[in-house]
C-alpha positions in Angstrom: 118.9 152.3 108.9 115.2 151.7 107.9 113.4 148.5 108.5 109.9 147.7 106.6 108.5 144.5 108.5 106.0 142.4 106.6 104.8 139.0 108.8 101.4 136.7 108.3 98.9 135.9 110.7 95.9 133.3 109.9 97.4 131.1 107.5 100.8 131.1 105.6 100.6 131.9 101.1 98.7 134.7 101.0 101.0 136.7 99.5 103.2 138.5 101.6 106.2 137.9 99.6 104.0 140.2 97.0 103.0 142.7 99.3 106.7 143.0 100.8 108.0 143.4 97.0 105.1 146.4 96.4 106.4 147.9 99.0 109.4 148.0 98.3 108.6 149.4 94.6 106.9 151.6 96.2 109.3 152.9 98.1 112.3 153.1 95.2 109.3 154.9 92.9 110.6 158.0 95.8 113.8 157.5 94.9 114.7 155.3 97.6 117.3 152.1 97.3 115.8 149.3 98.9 117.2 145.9 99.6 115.2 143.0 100.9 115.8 139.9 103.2 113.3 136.8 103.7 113.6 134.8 107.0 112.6 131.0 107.0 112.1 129.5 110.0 113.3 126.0 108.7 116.2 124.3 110.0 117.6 123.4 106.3 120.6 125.8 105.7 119.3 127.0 101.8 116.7 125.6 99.5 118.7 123.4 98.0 117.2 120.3 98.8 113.9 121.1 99.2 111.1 119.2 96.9 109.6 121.8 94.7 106.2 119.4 94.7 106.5 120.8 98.5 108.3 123.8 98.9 108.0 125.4 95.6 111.1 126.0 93.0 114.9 126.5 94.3 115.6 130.5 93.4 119.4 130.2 92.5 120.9 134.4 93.7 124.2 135.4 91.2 126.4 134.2 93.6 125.1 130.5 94.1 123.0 130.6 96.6 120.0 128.6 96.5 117.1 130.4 98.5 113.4 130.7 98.8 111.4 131.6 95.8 110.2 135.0 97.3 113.9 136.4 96.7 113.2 136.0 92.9 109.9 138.3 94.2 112.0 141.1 95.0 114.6 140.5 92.5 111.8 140.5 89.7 110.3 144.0 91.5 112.8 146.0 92.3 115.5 145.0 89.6 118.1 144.2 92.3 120.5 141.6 92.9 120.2 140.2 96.0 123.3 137.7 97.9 122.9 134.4 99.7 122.9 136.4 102.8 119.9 137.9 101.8 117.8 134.4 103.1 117.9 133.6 106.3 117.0 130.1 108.0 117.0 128.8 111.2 119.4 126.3 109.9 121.9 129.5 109.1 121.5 131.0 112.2 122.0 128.1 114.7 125.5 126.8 112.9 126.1 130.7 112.8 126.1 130.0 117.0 127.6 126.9 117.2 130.2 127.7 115.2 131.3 130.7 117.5 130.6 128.7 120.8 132.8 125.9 119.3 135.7 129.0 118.0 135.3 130.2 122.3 133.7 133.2 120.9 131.4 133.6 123.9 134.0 133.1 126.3 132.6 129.9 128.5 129.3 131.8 129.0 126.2 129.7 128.8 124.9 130.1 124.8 121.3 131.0 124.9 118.2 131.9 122.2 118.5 134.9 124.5 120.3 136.9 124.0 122.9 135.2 121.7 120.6 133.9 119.2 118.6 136.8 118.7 121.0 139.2 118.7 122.6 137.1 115.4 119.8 137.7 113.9 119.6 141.4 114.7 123.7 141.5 113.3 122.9 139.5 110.2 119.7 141.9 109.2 121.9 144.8 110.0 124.8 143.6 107.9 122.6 142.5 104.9 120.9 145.9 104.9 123.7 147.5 104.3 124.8 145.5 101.3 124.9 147.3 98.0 122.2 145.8 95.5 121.9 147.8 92.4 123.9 149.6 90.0 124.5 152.7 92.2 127.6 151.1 94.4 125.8 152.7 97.6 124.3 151.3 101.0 120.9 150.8 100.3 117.9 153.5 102.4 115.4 151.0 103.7 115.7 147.4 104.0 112.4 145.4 103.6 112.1 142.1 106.3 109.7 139.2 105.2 109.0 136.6 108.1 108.0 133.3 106.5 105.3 131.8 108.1 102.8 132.9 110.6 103.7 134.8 113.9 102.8 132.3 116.9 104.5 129.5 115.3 106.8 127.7 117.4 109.9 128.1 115.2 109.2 131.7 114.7 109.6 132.3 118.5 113.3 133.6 118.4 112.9 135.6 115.6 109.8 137.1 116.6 111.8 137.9 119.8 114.8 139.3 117.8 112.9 141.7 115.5 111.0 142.9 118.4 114.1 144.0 120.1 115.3 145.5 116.6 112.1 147.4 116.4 113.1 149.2 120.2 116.8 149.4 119.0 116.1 151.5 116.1 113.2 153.4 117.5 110.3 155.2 115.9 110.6 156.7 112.4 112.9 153.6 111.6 111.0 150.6 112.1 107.4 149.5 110.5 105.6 146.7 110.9 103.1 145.6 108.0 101.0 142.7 109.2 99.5 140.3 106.8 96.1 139.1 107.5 93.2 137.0 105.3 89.7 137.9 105.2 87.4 134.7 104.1 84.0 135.4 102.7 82.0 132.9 104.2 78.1 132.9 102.7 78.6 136.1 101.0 79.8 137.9 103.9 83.3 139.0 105.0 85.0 137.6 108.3 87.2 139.6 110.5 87.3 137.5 113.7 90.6 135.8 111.8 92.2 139.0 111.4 91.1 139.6 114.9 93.0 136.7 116.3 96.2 137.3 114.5 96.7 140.8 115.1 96.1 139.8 118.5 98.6 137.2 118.6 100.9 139.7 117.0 100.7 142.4 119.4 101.1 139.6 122.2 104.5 139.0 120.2 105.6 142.5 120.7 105.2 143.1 116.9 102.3 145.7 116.7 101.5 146.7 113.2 101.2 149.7 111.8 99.1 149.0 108.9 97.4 145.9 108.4 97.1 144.3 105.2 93.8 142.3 104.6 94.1 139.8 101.5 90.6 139.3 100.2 89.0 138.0 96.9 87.1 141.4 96.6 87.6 144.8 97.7 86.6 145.1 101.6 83.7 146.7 102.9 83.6 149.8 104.6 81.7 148.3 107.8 84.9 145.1 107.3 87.7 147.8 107.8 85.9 150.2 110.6 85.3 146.7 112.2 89.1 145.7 111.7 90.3 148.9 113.0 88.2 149.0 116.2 89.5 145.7 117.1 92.9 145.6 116.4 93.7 149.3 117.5 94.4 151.0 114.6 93.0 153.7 112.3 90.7 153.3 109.3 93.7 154.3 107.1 96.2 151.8 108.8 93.6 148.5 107.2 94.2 148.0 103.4 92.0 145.9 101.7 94.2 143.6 99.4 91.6 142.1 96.2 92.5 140.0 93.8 94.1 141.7 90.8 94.1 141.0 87.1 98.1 140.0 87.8 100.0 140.5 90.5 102.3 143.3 89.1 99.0 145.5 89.4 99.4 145.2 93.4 101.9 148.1 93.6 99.1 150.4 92.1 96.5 149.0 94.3 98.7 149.4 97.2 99.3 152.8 95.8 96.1 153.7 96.0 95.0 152.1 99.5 97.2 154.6 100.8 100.2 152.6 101.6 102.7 154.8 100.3 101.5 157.7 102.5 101.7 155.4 105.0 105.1 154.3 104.5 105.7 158.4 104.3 104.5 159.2 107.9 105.7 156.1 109.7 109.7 155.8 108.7 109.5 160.0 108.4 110.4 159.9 104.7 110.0 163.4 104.6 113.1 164.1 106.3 115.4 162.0 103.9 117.2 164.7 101.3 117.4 163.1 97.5 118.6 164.1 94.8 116.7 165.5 92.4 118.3 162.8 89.8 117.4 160.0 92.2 113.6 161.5 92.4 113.7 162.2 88.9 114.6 158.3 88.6 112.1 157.0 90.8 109.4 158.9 89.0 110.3 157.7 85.7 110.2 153.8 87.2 106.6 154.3 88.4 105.6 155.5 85.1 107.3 152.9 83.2 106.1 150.4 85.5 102.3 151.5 85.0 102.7 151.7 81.0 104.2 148.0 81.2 102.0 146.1 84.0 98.0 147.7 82.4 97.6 146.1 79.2 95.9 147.0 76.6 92.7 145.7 75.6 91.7 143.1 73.3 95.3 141.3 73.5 96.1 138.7 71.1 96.5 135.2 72.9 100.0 133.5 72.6 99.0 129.4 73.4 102.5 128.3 75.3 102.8 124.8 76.7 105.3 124.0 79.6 105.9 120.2 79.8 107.1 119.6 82.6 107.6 117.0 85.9 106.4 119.0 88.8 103.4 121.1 87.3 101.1 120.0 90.3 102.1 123.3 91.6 103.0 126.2 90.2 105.3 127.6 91.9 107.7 124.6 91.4 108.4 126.3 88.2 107.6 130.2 89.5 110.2 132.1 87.5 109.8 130.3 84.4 105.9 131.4 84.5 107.2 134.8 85.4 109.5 134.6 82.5 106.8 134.2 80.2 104.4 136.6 81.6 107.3 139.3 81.1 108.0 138.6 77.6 104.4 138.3 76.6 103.7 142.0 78.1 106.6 143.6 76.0 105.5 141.6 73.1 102.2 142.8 73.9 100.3 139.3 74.2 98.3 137.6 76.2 99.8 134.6 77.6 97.8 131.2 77.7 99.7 129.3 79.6 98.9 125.6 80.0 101.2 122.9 82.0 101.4 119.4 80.6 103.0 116.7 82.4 105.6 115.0 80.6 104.7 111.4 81.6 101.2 111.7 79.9 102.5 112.1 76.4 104.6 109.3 77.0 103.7 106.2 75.0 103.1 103.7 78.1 100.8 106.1 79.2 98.4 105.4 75.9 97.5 102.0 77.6 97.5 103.4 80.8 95.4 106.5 80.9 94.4 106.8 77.2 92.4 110.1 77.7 95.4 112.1 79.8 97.2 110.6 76.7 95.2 112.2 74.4 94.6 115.5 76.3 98.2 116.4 77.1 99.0 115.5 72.8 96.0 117.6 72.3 97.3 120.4 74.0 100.8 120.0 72.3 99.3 120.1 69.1 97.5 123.5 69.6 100.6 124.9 71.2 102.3 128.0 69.3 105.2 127.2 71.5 107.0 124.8 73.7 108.9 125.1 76.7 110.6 122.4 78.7 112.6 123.8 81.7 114.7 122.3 84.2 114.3 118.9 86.6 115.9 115.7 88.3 116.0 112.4 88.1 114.1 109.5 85.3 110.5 110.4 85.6 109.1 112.1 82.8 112.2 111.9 80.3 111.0 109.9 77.6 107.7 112.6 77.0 110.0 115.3 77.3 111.9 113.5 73.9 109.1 112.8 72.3 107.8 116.9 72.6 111.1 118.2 71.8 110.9 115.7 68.6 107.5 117.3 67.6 108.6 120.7 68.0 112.3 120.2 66.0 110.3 118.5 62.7 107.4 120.8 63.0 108.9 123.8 63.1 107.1 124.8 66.8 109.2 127.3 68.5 111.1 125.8 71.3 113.0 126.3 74.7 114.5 124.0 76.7 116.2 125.1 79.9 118.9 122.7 81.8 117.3 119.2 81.6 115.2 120.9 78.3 118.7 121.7 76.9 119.9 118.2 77.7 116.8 116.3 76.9 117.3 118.1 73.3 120.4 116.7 72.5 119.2 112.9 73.1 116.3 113.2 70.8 119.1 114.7 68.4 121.3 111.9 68.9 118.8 109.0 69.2 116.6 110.5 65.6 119.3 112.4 63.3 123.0 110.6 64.9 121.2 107.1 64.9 121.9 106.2 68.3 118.5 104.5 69.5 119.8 104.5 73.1 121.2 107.6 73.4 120.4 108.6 77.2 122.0 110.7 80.2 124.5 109.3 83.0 121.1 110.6 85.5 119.5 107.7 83.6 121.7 104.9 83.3 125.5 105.1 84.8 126.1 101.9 82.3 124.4 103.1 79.4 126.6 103.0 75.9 125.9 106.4 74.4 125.8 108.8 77.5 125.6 111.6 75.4 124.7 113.5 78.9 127.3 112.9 81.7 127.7 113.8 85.3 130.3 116.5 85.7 133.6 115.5 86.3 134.4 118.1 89.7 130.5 116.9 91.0 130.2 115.1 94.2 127.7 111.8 94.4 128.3 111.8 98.2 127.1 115.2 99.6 124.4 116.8 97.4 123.7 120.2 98.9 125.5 123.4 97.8 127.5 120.8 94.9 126.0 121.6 91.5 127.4 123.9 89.4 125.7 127.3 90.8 125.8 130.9 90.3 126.2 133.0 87.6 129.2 131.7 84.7 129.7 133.3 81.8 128.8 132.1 78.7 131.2 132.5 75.1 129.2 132.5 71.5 131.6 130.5 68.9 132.8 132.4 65.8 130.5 132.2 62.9 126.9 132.2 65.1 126.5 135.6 63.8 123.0 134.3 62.5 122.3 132.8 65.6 118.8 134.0 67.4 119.6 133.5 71.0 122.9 136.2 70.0 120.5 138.2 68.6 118.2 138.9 71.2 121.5 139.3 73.5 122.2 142.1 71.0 125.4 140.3 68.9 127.1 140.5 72.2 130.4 137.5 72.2 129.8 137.0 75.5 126.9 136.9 78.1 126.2 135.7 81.9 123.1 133.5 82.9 122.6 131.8 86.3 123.7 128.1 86.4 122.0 124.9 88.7 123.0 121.6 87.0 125.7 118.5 87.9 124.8 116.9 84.3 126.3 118.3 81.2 126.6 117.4 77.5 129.6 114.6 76.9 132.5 116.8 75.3 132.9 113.5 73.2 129.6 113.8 71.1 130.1 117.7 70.5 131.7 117.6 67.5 129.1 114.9 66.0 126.5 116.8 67.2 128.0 120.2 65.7 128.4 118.3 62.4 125.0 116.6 62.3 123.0 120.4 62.4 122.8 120.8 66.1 125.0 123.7 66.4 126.4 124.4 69.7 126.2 128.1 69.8 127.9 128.8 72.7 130.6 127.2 75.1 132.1 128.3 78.9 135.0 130.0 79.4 137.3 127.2 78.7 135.3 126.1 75.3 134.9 123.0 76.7 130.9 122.6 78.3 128.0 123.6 75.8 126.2 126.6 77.5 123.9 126.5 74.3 122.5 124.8 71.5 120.3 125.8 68.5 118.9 124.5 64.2 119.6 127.3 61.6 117.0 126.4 59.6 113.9 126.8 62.2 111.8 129.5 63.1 113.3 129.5 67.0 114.7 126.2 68.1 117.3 127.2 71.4 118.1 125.4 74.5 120.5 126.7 77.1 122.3 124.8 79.9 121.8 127.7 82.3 118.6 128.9 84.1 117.7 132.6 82.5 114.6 132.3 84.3 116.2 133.4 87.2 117.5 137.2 86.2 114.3 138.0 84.2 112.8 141.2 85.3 108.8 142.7 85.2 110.9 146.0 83.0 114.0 143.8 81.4 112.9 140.2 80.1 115.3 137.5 79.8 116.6 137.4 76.0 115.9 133.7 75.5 112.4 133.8 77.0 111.8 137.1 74.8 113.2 135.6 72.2 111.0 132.8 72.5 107.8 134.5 72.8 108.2 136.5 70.2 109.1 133.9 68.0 105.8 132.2 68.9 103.9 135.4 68.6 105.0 136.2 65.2 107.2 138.9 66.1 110.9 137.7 66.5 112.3 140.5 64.1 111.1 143.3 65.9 112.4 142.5 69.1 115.8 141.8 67.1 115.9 145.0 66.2 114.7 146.2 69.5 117.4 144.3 71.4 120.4 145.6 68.8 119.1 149.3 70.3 119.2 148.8 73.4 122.6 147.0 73.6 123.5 150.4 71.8 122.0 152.6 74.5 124.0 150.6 77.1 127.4 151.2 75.2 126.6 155.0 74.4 125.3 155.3 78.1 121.5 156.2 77.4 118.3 154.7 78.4 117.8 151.1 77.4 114.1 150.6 78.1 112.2 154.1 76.4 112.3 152.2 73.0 110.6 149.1 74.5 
């Protein structure tokens, strides 16, 4: 067992959820199978509740479980798929504790942080690490650690503690420690005495880095990383300057090329692992791929895509959709332009309110070659969201809606082509007369964590949706699997209304009773799905719908058509499915 270690000092966000993914891309480009783990030191038990104005968006794994948004990192990276275990919180670990104290597991002994708390954190990295997370079936090489937060916070005390003792457990050759530092430029000039501080607080710790990773806005000067590795110990070739990047699936390469691969080499004694020549041959053949996909070419044309949403005063609230995008627009060779709109400004009210965030977030609709509206909770914002769904259904914009966006499309269809002015969702109003959006039936309104419909659920296109885009870009497949995170769902009792009014319901769950998908004939790419593809879209593999989407919006729909009908036919004859891409 192989640990890779990657933990922040100075402040928390400066990417070390990237930097653990490169790594670990770096490491399966050897051939390698690497899994990944992210500690939190929160006392929540998931993600599930957190506010994503706060925290950032829910990441929901295949098997339900709702974790931080760095495990849709890796995921997107390293084209795993990761398991519920793979996120560990303080909240986990304690009632992991308790629970056994409360069983008699610890036979009357006194229960301690040491050594009964940290030694369920060594058993639960050591368990997960050996979790199989990709096609292969096997137990993966190397297992990469990400500790959330800084080191020297108080909640990070027992696991700091645990993964020291891992680190003398496993000894040398099987344990590295990648410390993530920042580097301000302050009056033109670059600052180590940060770094300084937290590499010293590190070693304090008992976690002493092997290579330090310095996040700056440019490339570091040669006097900054002599003057980092005098101070904190290390060698010149142990600092690697971190620079801002033209995107962030360019890291690997710059990683690449500070040497951190060669360090990853010497320091978990890589040289001593026997592959197969198949496996090498493989991991060759994803760094090349990888390359050809993340450096685009030059002079892109610009796709204009506008996500109307209710949390867009951060980013990461909606991370995986962006990254969604971004995926699609590289294989459809775009640029994306990607502006956020908040859905409450296009709202009507807000025309006496705010007339010129009004007219700015219109503005933007209008110029938009496509719409998106993902998922959300709750009232705010609903009414905008109708009212852009409404421009992009007469105007023949292409359009996604994801969850609420799928939802959200059926009201405007039922208020503007059924004639039901007050057509709303249960979320809205409980007493409302046409709910044509209803809370699910086996949902709980007592206990809302770990209740909503989660995980991945399978997904059943009806007979005759043969012309149907969304099947298309799945390859004409009768059947595919998307990630679910909803309690509302369409009223079975408007479907067939719907159906007959021109809003066909493409596709249905196993039981042909919940709409997983909606979708107009007669428009260039009008498609909303219940689930949350989002979350399985990878940097090499796109989502269908988001593909579909872009290139739809990009003037190419056809040819990724054609492209997806060849690749589902590699995948049945056995051959490559991305060298036609």
């Amino acid at each position: 067992m192989r640990v890779v270690l990657v933990s922040g000092g100075v402040i928390s966000g400066v990417g070390k959820g990237i930097i653990a993914s490169s790594a670990g891309l770096l490491l399966k480009t050897l051939g390698l199978r690497v899994t990944a783990l992210k500690i939190d030191p929160y006392i929540n038990t998931d993600a599930g509740l957190l506010n994503p104005l706060e925290h950032g968006e829910c990441y929901v794994l295949a098997d339900g479980g709702e974790t931080d948004l760095d495990l849709g990192n890796y995921e997107r990276y390293l084209g795993i798929q990761l398991s519920r275990e793979s996120n560990m919180t303080t909240g986990k670990i304690y009632k992991l504790v308790i629970d056994r104290e409360r069983r008699g597991d610890y036979l009357g002994k006194t229960v301690q942080v040491v050594p009964h708390i940290t030694d369920a954190i060594q058993e639960w990295i050591e368990r997960v690490a050996k979790i199989p997370v990709d096609d292969s079936g096997e137990e993966p090489d190397i297992c990469i650690v990400e500790l959330g937060g800084t080191v020297g916070d108080l909640e990070s005390g027992p696991f700091v503690e645990a993964l020291v003792q891992l680190r003398h457990r496993l000894g040398r050759n099987n344990f590295l420690s990648i410390g993530v530092s920042y580097v301000p430029i302050i009056n033109g000039e670059e600052k180590t005495k940060p770094t300084q501080h937290a590499v010293k607080q590190m070693r304090s710790a008992g976690l002493i880095p092997d290579a330090i990773a310095c996040r700056c806005e440019r490339e570091l000067d040669e006097a900054t990383i002599e003057k980092v590795a005098r101070s904190c110990q290390v060698e010149d070739e142990q600092v690697i300057g971190v620079r801002n990047m033209d995107t962030i699936y360019q890291v690997p390469l710059l990683l690449e090329e500070e040497g951190l691969l060669k360090l990853l080499k010497k320091g978990l004694a890589l040289d001593q692992v026997e592959l197969s020549p198949a496996r090498v041959q493989k991991g060759q053949a994803l760094w090349e791929l990888w390359k050809k996909t993340v450096i685009p070419e030059k002079h892109l044309d610009p796709v204009n895509i506008v996500l109307v949403g209710k949390y867009i005063n951060l980013d990461d609230a909606y991370l995986s959709v962006r990254k969604s995008l971004e995926h699609s627009a590289m294989r459809c060779k775009r640029k994306l332009n990607l502006i956020s709109v908040d859905s409450e400004f296009l709202e009507h009210d807000m025309q006496q309110k705010d007339p010129t965030k009004y007219h700015n977030a219109w503005k933007a609709v209008c110029e938009a070659q496509g719409i998106v509206v993902p998922g959300g909770f709750g009232s705010r914002g609903i009414e905008g969201m109708i009212d852009v769904t409404k421009w992009a259904r007469e105007r023949n914009v292409p359009f996604l809606g994801l969850c609420l966006g799928m939802q959200v499309a059926v009201m405007e269809y039922a208020r503007n082509k059924l004639g039901y002015k007050n057509a709303t969702s249960e979320e809205i109003s409980a007493t409302a007369e046409n709910r044509v959006i209803i809370f699910m039936p086996e949902g709980s309104k007592e206990q809302m964590g770990g209740t909503m419909r989660l995980g991945t659920r399978a997904s059943h296109f009806k007979p005759g949706t043969e012309w149907s885009k969304l099947r298309a870009m799945y390859g004409g497949v009768e059947v595919f699997e998307e990630r679910h995170r909803h309690r509302y769902e369409v009223n079975p009792e408007y479907i067939e209304e719907l159906d007959k009014a021109g809003l066909t319901l493409t596709a249905m769950d196993d039981h042909g009773v919940r709409v997983e998908s909606i979708e107009l004939k007669d428009h260039p790419f009008f498609v909303a799905v219940q689930a949350h593809p989002e979350f399985t879209s990878k940097v090499l593999d796109p989502s269908p719908p988001f593909l579909g989407f872009i290139a739809a919006s990009s003037g190419c729909l056809d040819k990724m058509i054609e492209a997806a009908r060849l690749k589902k036919e590699e995948l049945v004859n056995g051959t490559s499915a991305t060298t036609h891409f």
